[in-house]
N, C-alpha and C positions, 0 to 999 in steps of 0.2 A: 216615504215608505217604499220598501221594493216591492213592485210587483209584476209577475211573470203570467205573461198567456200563450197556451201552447194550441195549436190547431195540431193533435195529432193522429195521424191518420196509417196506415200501412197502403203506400202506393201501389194503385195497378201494378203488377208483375208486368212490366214493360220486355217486352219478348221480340225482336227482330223476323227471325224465324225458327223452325225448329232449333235450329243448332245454335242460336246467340246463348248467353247468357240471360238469364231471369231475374231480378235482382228487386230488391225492396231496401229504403233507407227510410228511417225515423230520430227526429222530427221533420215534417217536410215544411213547419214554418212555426216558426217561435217568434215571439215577441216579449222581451225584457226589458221591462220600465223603471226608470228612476235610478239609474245605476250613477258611480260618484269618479272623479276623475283622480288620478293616484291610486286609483284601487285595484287588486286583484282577482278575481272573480271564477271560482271551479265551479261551470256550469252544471256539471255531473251532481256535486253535493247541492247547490243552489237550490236547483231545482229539479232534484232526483230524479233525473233523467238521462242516460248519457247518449250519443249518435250512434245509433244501432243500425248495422247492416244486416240482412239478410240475403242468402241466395236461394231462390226458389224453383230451382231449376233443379233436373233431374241428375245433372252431373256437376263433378268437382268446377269449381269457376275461382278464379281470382278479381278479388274487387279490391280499387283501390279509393282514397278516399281524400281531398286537398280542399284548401282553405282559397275563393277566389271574391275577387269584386265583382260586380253586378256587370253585367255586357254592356250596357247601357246605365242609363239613369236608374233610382232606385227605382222599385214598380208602386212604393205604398206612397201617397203625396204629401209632401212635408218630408221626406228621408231623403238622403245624398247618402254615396256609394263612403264604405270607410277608405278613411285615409290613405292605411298602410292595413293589408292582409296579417302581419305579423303582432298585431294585435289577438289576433284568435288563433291558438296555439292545437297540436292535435296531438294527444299522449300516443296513437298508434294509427299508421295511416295505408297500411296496409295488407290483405289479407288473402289468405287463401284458405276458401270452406268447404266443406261436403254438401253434399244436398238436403236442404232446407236449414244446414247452420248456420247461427248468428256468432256476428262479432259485435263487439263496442268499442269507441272510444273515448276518452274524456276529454274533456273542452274548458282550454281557459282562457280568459279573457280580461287582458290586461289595458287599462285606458290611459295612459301618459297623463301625469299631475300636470295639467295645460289648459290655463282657464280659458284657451278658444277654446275647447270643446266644451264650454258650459251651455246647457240647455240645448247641445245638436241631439239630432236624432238620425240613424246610422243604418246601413244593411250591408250586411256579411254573409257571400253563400258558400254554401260544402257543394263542389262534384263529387258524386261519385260514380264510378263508371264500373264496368265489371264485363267480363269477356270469360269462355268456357277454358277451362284449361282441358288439355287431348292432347293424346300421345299420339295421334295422327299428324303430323303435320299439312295445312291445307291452304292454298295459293292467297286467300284472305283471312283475314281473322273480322268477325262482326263485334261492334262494341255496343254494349247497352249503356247510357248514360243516366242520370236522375238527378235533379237538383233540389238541393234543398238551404232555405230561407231564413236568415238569424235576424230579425231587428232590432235595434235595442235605443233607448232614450239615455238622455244621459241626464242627472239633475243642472239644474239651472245655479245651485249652490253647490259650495264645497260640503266636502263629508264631516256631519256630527263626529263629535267623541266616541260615539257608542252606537250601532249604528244595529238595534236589533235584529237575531238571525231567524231566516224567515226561510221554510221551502214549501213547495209547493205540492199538495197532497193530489195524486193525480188515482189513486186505490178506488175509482169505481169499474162497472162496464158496463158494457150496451150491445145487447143483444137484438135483432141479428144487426150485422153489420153491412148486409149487403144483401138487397131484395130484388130479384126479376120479374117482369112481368109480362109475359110475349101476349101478340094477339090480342091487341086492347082496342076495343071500339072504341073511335072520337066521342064527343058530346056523352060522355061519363061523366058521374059521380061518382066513387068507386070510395068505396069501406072496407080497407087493408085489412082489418081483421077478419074479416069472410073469406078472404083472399089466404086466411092462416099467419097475417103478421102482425104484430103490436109490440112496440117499441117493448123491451123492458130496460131499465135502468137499477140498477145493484148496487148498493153502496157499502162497500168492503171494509168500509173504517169503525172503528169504537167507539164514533159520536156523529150525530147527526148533521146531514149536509143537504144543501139544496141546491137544483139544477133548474135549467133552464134549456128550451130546444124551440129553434127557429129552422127555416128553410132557407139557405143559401147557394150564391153562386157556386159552379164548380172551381169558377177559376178562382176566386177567393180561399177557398181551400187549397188551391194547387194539386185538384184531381182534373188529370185530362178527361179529356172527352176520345170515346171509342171511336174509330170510322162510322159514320154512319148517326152521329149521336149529337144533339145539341143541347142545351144549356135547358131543364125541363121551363123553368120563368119564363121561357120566351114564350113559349104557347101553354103554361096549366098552370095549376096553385098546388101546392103541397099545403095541407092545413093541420093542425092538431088539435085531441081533444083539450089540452092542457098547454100552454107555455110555461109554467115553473110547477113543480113537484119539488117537493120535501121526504127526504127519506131518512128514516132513524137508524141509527147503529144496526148494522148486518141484515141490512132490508130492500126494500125492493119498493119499485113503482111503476104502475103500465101507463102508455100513452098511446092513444089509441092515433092512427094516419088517416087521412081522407085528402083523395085526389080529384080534381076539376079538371079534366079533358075537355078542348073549347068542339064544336060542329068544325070550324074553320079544322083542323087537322086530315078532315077527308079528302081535302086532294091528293093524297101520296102517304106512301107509310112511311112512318116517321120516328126514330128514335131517340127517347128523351130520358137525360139524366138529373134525376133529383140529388140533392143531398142535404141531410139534416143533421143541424149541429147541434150536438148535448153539452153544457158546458155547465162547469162548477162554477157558483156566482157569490156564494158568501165567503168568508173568513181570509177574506181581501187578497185572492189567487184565484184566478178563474184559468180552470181546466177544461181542454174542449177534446171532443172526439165525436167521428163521423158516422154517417149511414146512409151508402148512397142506394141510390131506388134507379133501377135500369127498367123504363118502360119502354116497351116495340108495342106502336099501334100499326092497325090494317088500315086498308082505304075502305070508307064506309062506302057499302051499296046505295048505290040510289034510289030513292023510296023508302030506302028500310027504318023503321024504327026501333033501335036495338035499346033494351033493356038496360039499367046499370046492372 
């Protein structure tokens, strides 16, 4: 059976300086399992999704958008780089937008009827890159880059007769998507809904679906980390009231967040990026999408005993 996992997320607006380009691409990391060799595969209809650029900058930019191998080894263990690029094909690879327009492309993917690729398992990345367009011309031009991550498995058999069509219902959301919190005393406890936040989860479809939400690294998502900013796991717990919620037809679910700041943080202030992933876990497609939490703690006073 096919089945498609999407970590998707709308990447930091990675910004050089004022004058670079601003740019967002999605998906920033897909995974497609059980795919059959001989086949041809429109990742767009597959799994109703197509590689969407964005420019989020305040002026016209042109971004463009190419099919490459991995710089190195594949990064997920157990996957090797693909073969041949020419395998994942791109219906439009380049674009010129307005400020805050999107484009898309469609994606196919074609796997060569060759029983060595039985049972491998593959990674294929998109650059896309994007630079401001100006009728100025200026001694340099800065380019914003952003990569993003297709894996895919391939069956270990050849393809059934009939080979049922499956996509992937990705119709929820999750609000908010992105929580700050400056000026955090170490050695917290801290109850995000006091603080005004609590996950909710919308479920946009005509039948009922269930999710599921853990705490992850950033880099497993493939959200960078800010200057100044580490991975929160290293030093806290992100916790939730709930790991799975069930939501019915055009409904809704809250999850309430609670965070563990260690004493150990008071040497220096420190800032730390959570992220939590909601993901669709029944009706054999699991959809995921992100909420990252930007803490800045202070250096705790000496002596002091600060309150959660």
């Amino acid at each position: 059976m096919l089945k498609i996992v999407f970590i998707v997320i709308s990447f930091f607006s990675l910004c050089s300086v004022s004058e670079a380009a601003a740019i967002s691409a999605t998906p920033a990391k897909v995974l497609i399992e059980n795919l059959y060799i001989g086949r041809t595969y429109d990742l767009t209809k597959v799994a109703n999704l197509p590689f969407e650029v964005k420019n989020t900058s305040a002026g016209k930019a042109r971004l463009s958008i190419r099919v490459s191998r991995p710089a190195s080894s594949a990064d997920e263990p157990g996957f090797e780089s693909i073969p041949d690029t020419a395998w994942l094909s791109l219906s439009q690879s380049n674009f010129i937008l307005s400020p805050h327009e999107s484009g898309s492309s469609g994606m196919i993917l074609r796997i060569p009827s060759d029983r060595a690729w039985l049972g491998k398992k593959f990674e294929v990345d998109i650059l896309t890159t994007g630079h401001e367009e100006s009728a100025v011309r200026r001694a340099f031009d800065l380019e914003v880059e952003l990569l993003s991550k297709i894996f895919f498995t391939v069956a270990d058999t050849e393809a059934p007769e009939h080979i049922p069509d499956m996509k992937v219902n990705l119709q929820f959301s999750v609000t908010p998507v992105s929580i700050t919190l400056s000026n955090v005393a170490p050695a917290m406890n801290i109850d995000l809904e006091k603080a005004g936040f609590i996950l909710n989860v919308e479920n946009l479809n005509n039948e009922e679906y269930s999710y599921s939400v853990r705490s992850i690294l950033p880099s497993e998502a493939l959200v960078p980390l800010p200057y100044g900013y580490r991975a929160g796991q290293e030093s806290g717990v992100l916790r939730f009231s709930a790991t799975n919620v069930t939501a019915g037809p055009r409904s809704s679910q809250k999850i309430k967040m609670f965070l563990d700041l260690p004493d150990s943080l008071n040497e220096k202030e420190s800032g730390l990026l959570f992220v939590a992933s909601l993901q669709v876990v029944n009706k054999g497609v699991r959809g995921t999408k992100l909420v990252k939490i930007y803490v800045k703690t202070r250096k705790k006073k000496e002596g002091s005993h600060e309150n959660p």
